[in-house]
N, C-alpha and C positions, 0 to 999 in steps of 0.2 A: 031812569038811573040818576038823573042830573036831579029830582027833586026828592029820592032815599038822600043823597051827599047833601041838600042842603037842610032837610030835617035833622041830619046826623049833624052838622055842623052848628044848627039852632041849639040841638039839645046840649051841645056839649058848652055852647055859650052860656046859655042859662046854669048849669052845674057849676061856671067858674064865675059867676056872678051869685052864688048863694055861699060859695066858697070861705069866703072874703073874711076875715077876721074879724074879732066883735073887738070893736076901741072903748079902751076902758075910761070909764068915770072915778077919776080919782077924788073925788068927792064923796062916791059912795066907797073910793077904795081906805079911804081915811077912816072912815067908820069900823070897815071891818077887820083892820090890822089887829085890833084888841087883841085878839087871841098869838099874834105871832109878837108881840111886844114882851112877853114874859122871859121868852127863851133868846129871841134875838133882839133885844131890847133897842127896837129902833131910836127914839131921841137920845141921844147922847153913847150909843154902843155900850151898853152896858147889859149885860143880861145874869138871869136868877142862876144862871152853869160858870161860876168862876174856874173851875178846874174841869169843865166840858167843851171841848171845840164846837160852838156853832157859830156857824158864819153869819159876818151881819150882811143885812141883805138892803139896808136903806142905800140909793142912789145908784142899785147894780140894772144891769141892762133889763128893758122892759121884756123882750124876747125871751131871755133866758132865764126869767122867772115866768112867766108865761109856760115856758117849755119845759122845766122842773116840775110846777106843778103839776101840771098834766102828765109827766113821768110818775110824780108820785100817785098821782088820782088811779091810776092805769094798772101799777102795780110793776111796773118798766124799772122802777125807784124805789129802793126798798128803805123803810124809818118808818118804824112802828107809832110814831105820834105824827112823823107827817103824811104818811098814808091816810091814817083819819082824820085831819084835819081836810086834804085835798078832797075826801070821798067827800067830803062835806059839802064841798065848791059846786057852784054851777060855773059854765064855760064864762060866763058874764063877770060875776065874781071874781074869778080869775085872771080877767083882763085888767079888773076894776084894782085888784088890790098889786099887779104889778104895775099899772100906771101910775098908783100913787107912790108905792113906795119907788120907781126909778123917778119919780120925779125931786127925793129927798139930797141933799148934797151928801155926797160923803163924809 
């Protein structure tokens, strides 16, 4: 009995060590903003929608762009252009372009 509970306890170790969030490279995430610059026009907040509300997203929390996307990617989030931008993403990607942009000042 006492070594099922410590297999049981091994494995569940190992599943919260693969767990673990992927930290993003805002170096590669600088690259890949191109495409969200149009609409939320990172440098200077200005974007191509003057009479469209879209949020600017330069300097917002790393987490909570991380966790939008993946809402959008999912289908949990519904916006027909950031649906397909997110489908787009790999999980990496996604850590990488919210690292960069929360690292922008507001």
């Amino acid at each position: 009995m006492k070594r099922l509970h410590l297999i049981g306890l091994t494995a569940v170790a190992m599943c919260a060590a693969f767990a673990t969030h992927a930290e993003g490279n805002k170096a590669n995430g600088r690259t890949l903003v191109y495409t969200c610059q149009g609409c939320h026009g990172i440098p200077g907040y200005s974007n191509a929608y003057p009479s469209y509300h879209v949020p600017h997203i330069a300097g917002q929390n790393e987490q909570y762009l991380v966790n939008a996307l993946k809402a959008y990617k999912s289908g949990e989030r519904t916006h027909p252009t950031m649906g397909a931008q997110a489908q787009s993403m790999s999980d990496q990607e996604i850590a990488d372009i919210a690292a960069y942009l929360s690292s922008l000042a507001k």
